[in-house]
N, C-alpha and C positions, 0 to 999 in steps of 0.2 A: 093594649098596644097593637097598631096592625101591625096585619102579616106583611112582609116582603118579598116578594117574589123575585126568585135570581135571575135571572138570564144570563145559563151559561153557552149557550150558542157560539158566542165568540173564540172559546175555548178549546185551545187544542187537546187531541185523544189524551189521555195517559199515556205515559209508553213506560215497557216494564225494564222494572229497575234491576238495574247490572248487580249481581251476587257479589256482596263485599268479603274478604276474607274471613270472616265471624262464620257467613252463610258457607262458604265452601269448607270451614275446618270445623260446624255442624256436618254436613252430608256426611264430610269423614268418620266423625265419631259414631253416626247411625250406621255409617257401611258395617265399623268393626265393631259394632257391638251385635248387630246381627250375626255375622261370621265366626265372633266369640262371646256366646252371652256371659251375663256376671257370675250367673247360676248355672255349674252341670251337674248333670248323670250321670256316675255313673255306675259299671258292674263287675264283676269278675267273669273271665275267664275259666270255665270247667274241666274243658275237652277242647284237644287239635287234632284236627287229624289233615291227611292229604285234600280232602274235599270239601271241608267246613271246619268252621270255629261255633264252641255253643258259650255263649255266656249267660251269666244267673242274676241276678236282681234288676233285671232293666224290662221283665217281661212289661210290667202293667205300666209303662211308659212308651213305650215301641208301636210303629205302625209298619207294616211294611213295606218295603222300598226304602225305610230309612237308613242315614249313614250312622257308622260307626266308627270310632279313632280307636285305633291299639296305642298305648304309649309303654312303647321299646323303641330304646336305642336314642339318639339324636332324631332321625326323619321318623313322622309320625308313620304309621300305615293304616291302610281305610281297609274298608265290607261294608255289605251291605245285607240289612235282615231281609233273609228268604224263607222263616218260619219261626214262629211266634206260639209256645204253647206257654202254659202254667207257672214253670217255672223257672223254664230256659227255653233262649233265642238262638238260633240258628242263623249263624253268619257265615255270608259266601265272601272271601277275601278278594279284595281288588289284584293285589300282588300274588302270582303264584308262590314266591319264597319268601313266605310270614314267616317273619322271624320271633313269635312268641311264644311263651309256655304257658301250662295253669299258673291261677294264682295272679294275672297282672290285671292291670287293669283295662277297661273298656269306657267309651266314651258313647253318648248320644248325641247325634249333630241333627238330627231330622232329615228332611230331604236335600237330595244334591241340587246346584243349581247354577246358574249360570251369566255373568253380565257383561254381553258381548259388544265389541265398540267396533267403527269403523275402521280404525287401527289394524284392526287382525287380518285384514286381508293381505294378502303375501303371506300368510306366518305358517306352520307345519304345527299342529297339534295334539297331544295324545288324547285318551277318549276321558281323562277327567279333566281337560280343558286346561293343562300346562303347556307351556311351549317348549317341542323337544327340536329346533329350529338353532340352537346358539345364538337366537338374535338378542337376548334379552329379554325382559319380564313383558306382559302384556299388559297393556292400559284397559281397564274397565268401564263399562259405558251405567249409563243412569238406570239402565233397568234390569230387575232378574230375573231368568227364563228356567223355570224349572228342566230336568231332564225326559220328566214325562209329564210333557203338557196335555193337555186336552185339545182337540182340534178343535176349527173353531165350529158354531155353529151351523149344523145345515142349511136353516131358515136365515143365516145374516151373510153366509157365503156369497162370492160374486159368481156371475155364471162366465161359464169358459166361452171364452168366445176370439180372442184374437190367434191369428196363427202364428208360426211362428217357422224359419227357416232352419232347417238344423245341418245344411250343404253336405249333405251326407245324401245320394241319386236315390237309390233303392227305399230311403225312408219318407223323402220328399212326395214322389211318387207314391207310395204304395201304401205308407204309413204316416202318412202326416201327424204333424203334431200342432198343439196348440198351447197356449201360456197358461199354468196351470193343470196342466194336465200330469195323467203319471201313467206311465207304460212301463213294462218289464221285457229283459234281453234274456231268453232262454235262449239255454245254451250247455254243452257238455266241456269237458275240459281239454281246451287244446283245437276252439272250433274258430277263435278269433275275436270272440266275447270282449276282451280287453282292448284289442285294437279300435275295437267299432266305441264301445266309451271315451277311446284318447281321441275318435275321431269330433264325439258331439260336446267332450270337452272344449275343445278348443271355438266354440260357434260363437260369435260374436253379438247373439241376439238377448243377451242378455245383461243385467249390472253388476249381479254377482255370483262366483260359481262357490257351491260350497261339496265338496268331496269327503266322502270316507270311502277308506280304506279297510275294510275287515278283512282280518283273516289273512293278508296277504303275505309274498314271500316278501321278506327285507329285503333285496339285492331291488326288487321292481318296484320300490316307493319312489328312489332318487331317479329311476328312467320314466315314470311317469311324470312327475315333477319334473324334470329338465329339460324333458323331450316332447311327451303330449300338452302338458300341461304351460309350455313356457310363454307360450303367445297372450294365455292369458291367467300368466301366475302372478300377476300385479292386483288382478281383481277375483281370486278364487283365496276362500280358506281350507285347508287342508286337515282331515281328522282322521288320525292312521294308528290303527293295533292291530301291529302284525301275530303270524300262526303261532306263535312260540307264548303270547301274552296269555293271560289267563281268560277263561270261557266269559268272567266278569265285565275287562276290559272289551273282549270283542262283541259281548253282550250289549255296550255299555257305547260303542260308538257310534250307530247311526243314531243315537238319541240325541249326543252329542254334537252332530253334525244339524242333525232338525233342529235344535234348541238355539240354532247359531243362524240357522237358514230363516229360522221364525223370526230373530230379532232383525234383518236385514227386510224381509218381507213385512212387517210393520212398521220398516221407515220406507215401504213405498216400493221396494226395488223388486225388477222382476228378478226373481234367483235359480239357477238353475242347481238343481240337486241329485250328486252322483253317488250312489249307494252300491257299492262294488266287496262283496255281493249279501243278498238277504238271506241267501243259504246259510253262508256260516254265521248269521247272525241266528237264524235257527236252530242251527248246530249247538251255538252256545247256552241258548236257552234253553236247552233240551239239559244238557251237563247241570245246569243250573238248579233247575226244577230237579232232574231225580236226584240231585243231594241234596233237597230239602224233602223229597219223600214221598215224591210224586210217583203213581204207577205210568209205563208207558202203555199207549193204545193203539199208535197205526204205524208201524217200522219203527218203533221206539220211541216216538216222540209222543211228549204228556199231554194232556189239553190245555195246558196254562201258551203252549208253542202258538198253537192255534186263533188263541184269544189276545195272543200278543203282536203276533202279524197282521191285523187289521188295527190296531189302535195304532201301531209304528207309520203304517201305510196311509193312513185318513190324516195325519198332521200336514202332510203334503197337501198341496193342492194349491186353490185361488183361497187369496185370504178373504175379512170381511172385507165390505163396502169402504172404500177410502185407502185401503191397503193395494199392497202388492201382492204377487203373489208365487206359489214354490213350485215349480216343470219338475217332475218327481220321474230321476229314471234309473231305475232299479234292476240289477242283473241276478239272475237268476239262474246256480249252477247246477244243473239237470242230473243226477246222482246216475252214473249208468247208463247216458241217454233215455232217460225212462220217462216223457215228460206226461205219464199219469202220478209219477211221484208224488206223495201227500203232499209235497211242501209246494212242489207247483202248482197243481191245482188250486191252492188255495188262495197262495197268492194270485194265480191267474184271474180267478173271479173276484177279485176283489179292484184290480188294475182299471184302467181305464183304454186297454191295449195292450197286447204283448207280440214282440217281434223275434220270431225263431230262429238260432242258426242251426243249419244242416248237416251235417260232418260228410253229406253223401255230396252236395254243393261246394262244401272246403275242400273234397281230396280231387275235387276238379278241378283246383285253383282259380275260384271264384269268390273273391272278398270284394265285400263282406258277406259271408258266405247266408243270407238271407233269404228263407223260403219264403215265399212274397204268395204262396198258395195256402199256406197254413199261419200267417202273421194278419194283424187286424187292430188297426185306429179304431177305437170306438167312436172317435171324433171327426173324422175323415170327413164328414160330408159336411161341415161346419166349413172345411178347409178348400174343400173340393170347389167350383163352377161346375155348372150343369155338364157343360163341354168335356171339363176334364173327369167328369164323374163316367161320366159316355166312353171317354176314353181308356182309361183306366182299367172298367171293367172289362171291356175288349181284349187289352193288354192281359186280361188275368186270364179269360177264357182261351186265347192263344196258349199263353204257358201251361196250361192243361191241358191244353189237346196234344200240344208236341209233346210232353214228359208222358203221357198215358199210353202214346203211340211209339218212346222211345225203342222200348224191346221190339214189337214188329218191324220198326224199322233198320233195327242194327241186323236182325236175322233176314232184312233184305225180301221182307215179306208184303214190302206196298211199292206200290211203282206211281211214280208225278204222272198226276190227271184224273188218279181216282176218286180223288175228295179234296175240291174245288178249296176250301178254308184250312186242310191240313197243309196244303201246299202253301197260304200264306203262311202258316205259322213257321214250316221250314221256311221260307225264308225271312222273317221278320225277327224270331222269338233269338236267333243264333246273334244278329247283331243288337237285338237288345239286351243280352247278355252279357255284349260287349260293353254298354253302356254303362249296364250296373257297377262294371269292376272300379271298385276304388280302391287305394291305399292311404294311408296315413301323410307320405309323399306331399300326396297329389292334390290342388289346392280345391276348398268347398265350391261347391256348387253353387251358380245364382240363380239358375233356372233349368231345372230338370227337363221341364215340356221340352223346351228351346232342344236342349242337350237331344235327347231323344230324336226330336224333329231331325236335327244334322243329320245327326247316324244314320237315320231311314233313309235320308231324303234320295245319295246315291240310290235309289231300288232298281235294278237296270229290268229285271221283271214287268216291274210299273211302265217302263219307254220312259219314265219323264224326270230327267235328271231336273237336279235343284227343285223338285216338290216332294211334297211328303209323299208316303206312298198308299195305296187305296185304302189298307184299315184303318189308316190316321187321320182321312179326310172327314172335317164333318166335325 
């Protein structure tokens, strides 16, 4: 018999076929049978104490990081194994008030994990991904995002390269940023740290903002949220455990908040991500670690702290090729003003930038109180024109010749004329000071150069009203 040959040429594509009821109350029963397999594990209960729970027959089952269910009472409550020997596991409790004794039982879930929908945005969060918001339950999306993902590959990353406006003068200028990138806000307590985050929350150069909250007081969740955060609380998700929560939960939230920012930057969206602060995400991990048996080594903190600050930090960034990607900006609260402190340092070199506040610039009421002599964009020159690169730098060497020469000058030790560039700086460095000053108020910036230009341009020094004045020419 011959062959036939078809010709489907005329033929229109496929088109994919719309999920019938069968197919969406399949997905269902895979969701909850993952969530609750047929078969558990579980163990007992040995030892409670204030810092850990240890349970017995689940050692040669267990990985660590994995979850745990206690089952007392009606609500379940979770831990998570932070040490795995022979015969007994060491569990750190989610809830600081476990309400169990020996003798109950213990369950195995494996790792936590997460499946985050477009939904969520507006919503308020805690750090195991419930909604403490009274809006209602949250809707689940198609995919699950563990809590410690792996970042993505080096080799398949996109390179940072657009900039990006954060209308905030002093950062635009001085520190620019770009998409994907990740900088840190050193800062001591009480220097304006907070302010300067409600400031670059609120920028409009992004699709989605995702926030956590560590560590913070209660009473400043609802002022951030109503206040910094309200221009663009339609399109931010919120992940908040506060001081009072357990070392686990504040442990537990910026992973939370990456794991939510990952699945938005997979559908494409540029995401900005506020981490406020990595310190006491530190902190927690420190509590953590020495009750499972860790020795400490540099002001108390273990090495597990260390090796955990870069794997939190590297999830950030640009995603792979075809993705979107995560503006990682991360505050960092300086213990003592001491910014050799371990915990900065290390984050420091690992950033992509970090931006100083000064307490010696705050008590001059100069916000945001930012040392633009000791802060630094790794990326600035990505962001820079040659022009403004010329410029800039200029701008920096003024502010250090007038601050170096402050004390002579206050003791009335230099007199106008004897050094031809200190005398620009007196007079340029004073109203570009003025420029910096922003508040939360006051609306972002759309062009810093521009802004700056104005301010100079009066220079009656110069003769030449309405032009820039001579160090900005050029």
């Amino acid at each position: 018999m011959p062959e036939i040959a078809l010709d489907n040429t005329s033929e229109s594509p496929p088109q994919a076929r719309q999920p019938t009821a069968l197919d969406i109350l399949e997905q269902r029963i895979a969701a909850a049978s993952a969530a609750r397999p047929i078969i558990r594990i579980g163990g007992t209960v040995t030892n409670v104490t204030p810092a850990y729970v240890q349970v017995s027959g689940l050692s040669r089952h267990l990985k660590l990081g994995d979850c745990i269910s206690f089952a007392s009472g009606t609500a379940a409550q979770f831990g998570e194994v932070v040490r795995i020997d022979e015969n007994e596991a060491t569990v750190k409790p989610f809830d600081a008030n476990l309400k169990i004794g020996p003798g109950e039982i213990a369950w195995q879930h494996g790792n936590l994990s997460l499946r985050p929908h477009t939904s969520w945005k507006g919503r308020v969060l805690n750090a195991l991904g419930a909604p403490i918001d009274g809006e209602g339950p949250l809707r689940e999306g198609d995919h699950s995002y563990p809590f410690d993902a792996e970042p993505p590959s080096a080799m398949n990353r996109q390179r940072v390269r657009a900039p990006l406006k954060s209308g905030v003068r002093v950062m635009d200028l001085f520190t620019p940023l770009c998409a994907g990138q990740r900088i840190g806000i050193f800062a001591g307590s009480g220097v304006g740290k907070s302010t300067l985050l409600s400031m670059l929350a609120r920028s409009r150069g992004f699709d989605t903002v995702v926030l956590a909250l560590v560590g913070e007081r209660g009473r400043e969740v609802r002022e951030f949220l109503e206040d910094a955060l309200a221009q663009n609380r339609s399109r931010a998700v919120t992940v908040v455990s506060t001081g009072d929560e357990s070392p686990m939960m504040r442990r537990l939230a910026p992973k939370t908040a990456l794991a939510i920012a990952e699945s938005f930057r997979d559908a494409g969206d540029s995401v900005l991500l506020i981490v406020d602060s990595v310190t006491r995400f530190a902190h927690a991990t420190r509590e953590v670690a020495l009750a499972a048996g860790e020795a400490p080594v540099a002001r108390g903190y273990t090495p597990s702290v260390f090796s955990e600050l870069p794997k939190l930090l590297e999830r950030a960034g640009p995603g792979a090729e075809g993705t979107g990607s995560i503006t990682g900006v991360f505050s960092v609260l300086v213990d003592g003003d001491d910014h050799n402190d371990p915990i900065a340092d290390s984050i420091r070199g690992t950033l992509d930038g970090h931006i100083v506040l000064d307490r010696k610039i705050a008590d001059q009421g100069r916000y945001p109180a930012v040392n633009v002599l000791t802060s630094v964009s790794r990326l600035a020159n990505t962001v820079w024109s040659a022009d403004q690169r010329k410029l800039v730098m200029m701008l920096r060497a003024m502010i250090a010749h007038f601050e170096d020469t402050r004390d002579l000058r206050l003791m009335g030790g230099y007199q106008k004329g004897a050094d031809a560039e200190l005398d620009k700086a007196i007079n340029v460095v004073p109203k570009l000071y003025e420029v910096m000053k922003q508040s939360l108020s006051d609306p972002p910036s759309a062009d810093p150069f521009q802004d700056v230009a104005r301010a100079l341009s009066d220079n009656k020094e110069d003769g030449q009203k309405g032009q820039p004045p001579a160090p900005l020419r050029g």
